[in-house]
N, C-alpha and C positions, 0 to 999 in steps of 0.2 A: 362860325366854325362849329363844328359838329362836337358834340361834347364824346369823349372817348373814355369808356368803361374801365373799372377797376374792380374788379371782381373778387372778395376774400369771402373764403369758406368760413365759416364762425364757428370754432369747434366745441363752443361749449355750448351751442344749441344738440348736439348731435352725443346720445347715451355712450359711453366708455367704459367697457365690463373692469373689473380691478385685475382681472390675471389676463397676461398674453398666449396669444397665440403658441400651440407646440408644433400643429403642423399644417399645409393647407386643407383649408374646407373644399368642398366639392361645390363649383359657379354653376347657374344658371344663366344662358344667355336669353336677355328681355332686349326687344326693341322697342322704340319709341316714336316712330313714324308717325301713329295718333297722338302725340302728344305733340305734333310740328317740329320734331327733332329726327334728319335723315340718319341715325346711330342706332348701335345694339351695343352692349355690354353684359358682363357676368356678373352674376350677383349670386348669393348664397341663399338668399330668396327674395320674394319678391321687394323691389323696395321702397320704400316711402316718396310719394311727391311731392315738391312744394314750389308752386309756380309764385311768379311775380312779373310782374310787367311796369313799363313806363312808356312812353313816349316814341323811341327808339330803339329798344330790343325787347325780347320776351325771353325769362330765364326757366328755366328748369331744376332743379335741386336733388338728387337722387340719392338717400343712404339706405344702408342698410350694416346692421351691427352682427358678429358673429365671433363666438371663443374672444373677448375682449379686440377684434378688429372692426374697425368701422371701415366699411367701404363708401368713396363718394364719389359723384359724377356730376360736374354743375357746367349747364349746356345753357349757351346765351345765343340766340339769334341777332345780329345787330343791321344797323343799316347798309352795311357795305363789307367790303373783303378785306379795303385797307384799316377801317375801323376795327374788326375782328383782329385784324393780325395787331395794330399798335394796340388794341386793348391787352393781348395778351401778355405783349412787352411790358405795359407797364404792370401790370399784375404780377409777375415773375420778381419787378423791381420791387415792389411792395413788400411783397410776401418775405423778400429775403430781406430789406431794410428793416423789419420789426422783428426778423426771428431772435431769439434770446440764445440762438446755438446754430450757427451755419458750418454745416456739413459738407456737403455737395451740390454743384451748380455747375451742368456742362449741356452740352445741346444733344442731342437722340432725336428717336423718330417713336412715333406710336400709329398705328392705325394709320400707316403710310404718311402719314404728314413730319413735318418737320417739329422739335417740342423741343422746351426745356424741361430738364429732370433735376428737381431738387429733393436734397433731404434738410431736412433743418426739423427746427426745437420750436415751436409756437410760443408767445410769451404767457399763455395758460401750461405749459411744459406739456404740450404734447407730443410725441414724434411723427413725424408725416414725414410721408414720401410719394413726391407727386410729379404727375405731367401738366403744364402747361400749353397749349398750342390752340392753331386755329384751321378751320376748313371750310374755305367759302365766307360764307357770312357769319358763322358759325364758332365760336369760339369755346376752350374746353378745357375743365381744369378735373383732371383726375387723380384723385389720393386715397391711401392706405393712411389709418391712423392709429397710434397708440398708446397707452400708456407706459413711461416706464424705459422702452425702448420702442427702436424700430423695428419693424414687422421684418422678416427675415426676407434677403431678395428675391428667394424662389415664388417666394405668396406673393408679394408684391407683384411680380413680374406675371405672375399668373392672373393678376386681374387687368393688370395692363396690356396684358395681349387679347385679353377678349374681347377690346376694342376693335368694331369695324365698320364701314359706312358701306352702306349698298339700298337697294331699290325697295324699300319699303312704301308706298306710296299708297297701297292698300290691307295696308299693315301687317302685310304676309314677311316670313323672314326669310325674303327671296334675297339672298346678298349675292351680291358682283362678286366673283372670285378672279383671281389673277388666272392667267394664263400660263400657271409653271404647269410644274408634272408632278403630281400627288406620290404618285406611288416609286419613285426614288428616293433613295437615301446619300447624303455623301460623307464625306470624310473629311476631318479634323487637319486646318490647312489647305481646303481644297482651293481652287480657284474660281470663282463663280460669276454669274451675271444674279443681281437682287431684281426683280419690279416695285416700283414706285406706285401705288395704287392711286397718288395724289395730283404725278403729272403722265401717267404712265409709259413712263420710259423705264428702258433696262440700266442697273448701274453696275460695275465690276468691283469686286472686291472679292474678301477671304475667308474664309469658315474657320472662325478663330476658336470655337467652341460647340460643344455638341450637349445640349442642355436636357435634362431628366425627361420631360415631357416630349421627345422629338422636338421639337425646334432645334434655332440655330443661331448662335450669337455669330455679326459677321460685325469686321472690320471694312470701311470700302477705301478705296484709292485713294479719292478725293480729297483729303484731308477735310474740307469745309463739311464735307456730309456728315463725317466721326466713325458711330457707329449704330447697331440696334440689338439690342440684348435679344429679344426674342424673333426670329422671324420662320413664318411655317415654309412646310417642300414646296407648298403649292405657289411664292412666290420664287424660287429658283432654277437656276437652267444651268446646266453647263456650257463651261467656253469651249468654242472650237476650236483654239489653238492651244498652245502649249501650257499647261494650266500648273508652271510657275518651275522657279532653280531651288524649290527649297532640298534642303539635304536632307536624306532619309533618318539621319542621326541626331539623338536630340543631345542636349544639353546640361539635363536636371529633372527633378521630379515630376514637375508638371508640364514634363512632352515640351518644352517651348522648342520653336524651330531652330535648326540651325541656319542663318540666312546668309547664304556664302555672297557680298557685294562688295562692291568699292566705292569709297571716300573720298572726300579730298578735305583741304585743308580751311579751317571757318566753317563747314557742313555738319548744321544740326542732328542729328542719331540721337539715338536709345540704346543705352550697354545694359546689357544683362547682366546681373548677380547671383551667382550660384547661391550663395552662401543666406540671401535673404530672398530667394526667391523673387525678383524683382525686377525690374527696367527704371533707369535712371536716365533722365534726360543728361546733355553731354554733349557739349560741341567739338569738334575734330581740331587739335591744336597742331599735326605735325604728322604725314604718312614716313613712317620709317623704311629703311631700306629695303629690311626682312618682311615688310607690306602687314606689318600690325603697324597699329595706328595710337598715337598719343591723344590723350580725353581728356576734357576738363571736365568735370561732374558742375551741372547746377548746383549752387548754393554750397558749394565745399572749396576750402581753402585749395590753395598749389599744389600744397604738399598730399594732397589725395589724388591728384593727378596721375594715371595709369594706362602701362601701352597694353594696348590691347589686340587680341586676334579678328579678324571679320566674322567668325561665327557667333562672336557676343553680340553684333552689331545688327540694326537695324533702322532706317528711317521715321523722323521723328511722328509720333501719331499722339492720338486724344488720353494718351496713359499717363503724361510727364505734362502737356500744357494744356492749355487752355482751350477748348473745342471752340468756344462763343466770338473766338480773337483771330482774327487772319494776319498770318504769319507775314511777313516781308521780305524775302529772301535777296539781299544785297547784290547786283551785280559787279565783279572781278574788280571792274576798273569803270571810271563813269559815274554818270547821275545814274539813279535809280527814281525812277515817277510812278504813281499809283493817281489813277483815277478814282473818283467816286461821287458819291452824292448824299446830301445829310437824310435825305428820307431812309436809309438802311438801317437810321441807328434809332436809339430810344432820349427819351425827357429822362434827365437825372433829379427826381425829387429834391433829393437832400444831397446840398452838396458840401454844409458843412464838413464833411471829411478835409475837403482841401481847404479851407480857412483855418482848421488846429494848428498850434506849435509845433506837432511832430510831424506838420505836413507841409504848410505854408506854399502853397504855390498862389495864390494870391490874396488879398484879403478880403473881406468878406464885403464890401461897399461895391468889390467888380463884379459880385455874382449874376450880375446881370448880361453879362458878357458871355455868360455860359450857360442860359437857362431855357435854350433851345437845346435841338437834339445833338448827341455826341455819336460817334464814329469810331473805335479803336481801334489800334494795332500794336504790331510789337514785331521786335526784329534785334538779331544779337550784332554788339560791336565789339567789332575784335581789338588785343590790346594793343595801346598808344595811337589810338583813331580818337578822332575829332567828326561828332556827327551834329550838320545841320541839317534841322527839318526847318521845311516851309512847305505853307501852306495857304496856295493862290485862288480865288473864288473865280468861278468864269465869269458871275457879272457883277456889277458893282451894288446894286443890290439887294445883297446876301451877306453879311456880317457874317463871316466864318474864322474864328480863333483856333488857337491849340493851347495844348498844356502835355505835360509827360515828365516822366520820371524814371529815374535806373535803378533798378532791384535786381533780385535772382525769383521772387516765387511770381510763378506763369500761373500757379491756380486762384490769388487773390486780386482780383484790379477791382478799382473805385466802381460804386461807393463804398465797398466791403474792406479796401486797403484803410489799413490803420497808421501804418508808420511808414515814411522812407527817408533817405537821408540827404536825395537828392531830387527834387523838383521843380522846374521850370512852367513858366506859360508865359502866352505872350497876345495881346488886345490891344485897342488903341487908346493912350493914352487922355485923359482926361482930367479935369476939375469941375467939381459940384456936380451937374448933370450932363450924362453924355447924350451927343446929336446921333441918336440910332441911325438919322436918313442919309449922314455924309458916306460918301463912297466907300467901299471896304477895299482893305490894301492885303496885300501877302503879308502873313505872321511869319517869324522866324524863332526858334529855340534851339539850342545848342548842349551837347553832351559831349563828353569827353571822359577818356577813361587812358591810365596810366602804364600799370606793369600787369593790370589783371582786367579780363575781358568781363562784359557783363551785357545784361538783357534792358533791351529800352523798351518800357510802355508809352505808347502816346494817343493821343484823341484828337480830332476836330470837334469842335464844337461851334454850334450856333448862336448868339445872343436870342437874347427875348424876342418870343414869338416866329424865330429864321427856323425853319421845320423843314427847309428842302433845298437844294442847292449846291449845281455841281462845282466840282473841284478839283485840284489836280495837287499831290502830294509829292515833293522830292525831295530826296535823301541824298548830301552829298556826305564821302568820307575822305577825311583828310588823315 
């Protein structure tokens, strides 16, 4: 087996002025195509290199220090695409298992590829704020650093858009441009198609934001895409149909739409709060006569429960849960099944979390049970339901377990979860040492919930060394 990269930036190799940033520097865009890296980026001047090589990849190192921000670009060429991509999964895990302050962790896009965007505290306390991803063989960890705090999002966001891959082959900065229309501009809420520079298809989504610089923060449809804080005209185009019911009236200070839709009853939404400026995740407990609708707010007792009109309302997105986590949306009446397969998910290093007292889902002797790769999901049950998950391998073997647990917060799941009150898993039973080779059966686990509805997380997981293997997932509710 191929040995699969883990890639940390070392920040105390890299100078750290004492005062931060006040406002952005002005980037230079350098490409690197002589240095066997098809990428360009900004930089405030030129900047430093430090290669390394092994066996199987060839690295790159790229900073450059300004006004107390360190800018980095650390570009790994590996042997293959799946190697590049699970390197960067597990790097993202690293990076956030050792921070001494986790901030934020949700999925984005940068330089058309798909990314994780973290901010977190380094355990030398430095503040970063970085992308993870991968392209081609190629893998790429981009961060802003500093002291003290984090660098403010507009800087950040400004080096992370001068990311961009195109035809450098003879070291000219001849880049691929997409196929939009440069000299358009649109509006706040419009309806849009984005280009993907990475598969190059069009995707549909919303012009959530109109950002200093001309670009454009868009929300897409898709829920699993999220979103992309910066993207230029020259990736967008207009739809030809009807480009959306939003109402022309807003709501509150900051423009939010007013989104005139309907609900129904168990269906996930986002209610606005005038009063804090905000979107509260909220699942639909009751359409009323008068056609406002009754909310249970995540994470808040009964008694905050509130009817609501449809221009608060809007479909759940990457603001309230978890980008990283596909949702499960329950059918009516019936089983509910989800296929998949364990190569999507990542290696959980440390999995002590679930061995603590405040967590105990199983003891620490089964961790073998789980020390292939996990899979997650999450999906709300509604009150006085009885939910079994199983989880069937399609061949026998594949050693494929589950474990999960019932909370309310959607933006912390294992290994980052610290406490819950309620967790299950479920493996095959065993004394002294377990026979890896015997057949693997369907695992089962069971939740339940009373007078008050709540959010289930759960995972498959593979035992030692099961790295791929499909499966077929059902949820019955009683």
């Amino acid at each position: 087996m191929k040995k699969i990269l883990v890639l940390i930036f070392t920040v105390t190799t890299v100078q750290l002025f004492a005062q931060p940033a006040r406002q952005s520097v002005q980037l230079t865009s350098y490409n690197f195509a002589n240095d066997g890296f098809n990428i360009s980026a900004g930089f405030p001047g030129r900047p430093s290199k430090d290669f390394s090589n092994s066996s199987n990849s060839q690295m790159l190192t790229l900073t450059d220090t300004k006004a107390g921000v360190t800018y980095a670009l650390i570009l790994t060429n590996t042997a293959s695409n799946s190697i590049a991509s699970q390197s960067a999964a597990n790097t993202v895990q690293k990076l956030w298992m050792e921070a001494s302050q986790r901030d934020v962790q949700q999925s984005s896009t940068i330089a058309g590829s798909s990314s994780t965007y973290l901010k977190y505290v380094s355990a030398k306390g430095t503040y970063i704020s970085s992308h993870t991803f991968s392209s081609g063989v190629m893998m790429c960890q981009a961060m802003v650093l500093q002291k003290n705090n984090y660098v403010n999002d507009y800087s950040a966001n400004y080096f992370f858009s001068s990311l961009s891959f195109g035809n450098y082959s003879n070291g000219n900065n001849n880049q691929t441009y997409s196929p939009g229309t440069y000299n358009v501009t649109y509006k706040k809420y419009e309806k849009v198609d984005v280009y993907n520079r990475n598969d190059g298809k069009w995707y549909p989504g919303k012009i959530r934001k109109i950002n200093p610089n001309g670009t454009y923060e868009i929300n897409y449809d898709e829920y699993k895409r999220g979103y992309e804080d910066e993207v230029g005209a020259d990736r967008i185009r207009r739809l030809n149909n009807n480009p959306g019911t939003y109402n022309n009236n807003t709501n509150n200070n900051n423009n939010e739409p007013v989104i005139i839709g309907s609900y129904e009853k168990n269906q996930r939404v986002e209610v606005w709060d005038a009063k804090y400026n905000k979107w509260y995740g909220a699942i639909v407990l009751k359409v009323n006569y008068d056609k406002s609708y009754r909310v249970s707010f995540d994470g808040y007792a009964e008694n905050y429960d509130e009817d609501v009109k449809a221009d608060r309302i809007r479909n759940m997105t990457t603001t309230t849960a978890s980008a990283n986590l596909p949702y499960i949306k329950l059918r009516k009446f019936g089983k509910t099944t989800v296929e998949g397969n364990l190569s999507s998910g990542h290696i959980m290093q440390d999995l002590s979390w679930a061995t603590t007292s405040q967590m105990a889902c199983w003891p620490s002797i089964r961790d073998i049970e789980f020390e292939g790769k996990h899979v997650g999901y999450w999906f709300d049950l509604p009150e006085k339901s009885v939910a079994k998950i199983t989880v069937a391998p399609k061949y026998t073997n594949r050693r494929i377990n589950i474990y999960g647990y019932a909370g309310f917060d959607l933006k912390t799941t294992p290994p980052a979860l610290v406490y819950t009150n309620i967790c299950e898993a479920s493996h095959p039973v065993w004394i002294g040492q377990p026979n890896l080779n015997e057949p693997a059966k369907p695992q089962t686990i069971t939740f339940n919930t009373t007078t008050r509805r709540t959010t289930i997380y759960f995972a498959v997981a593979g035992a030692r060394n099961v790295l791929d293997g499909d499966y077929t997932i059902s949820i019955d509710i009683d």
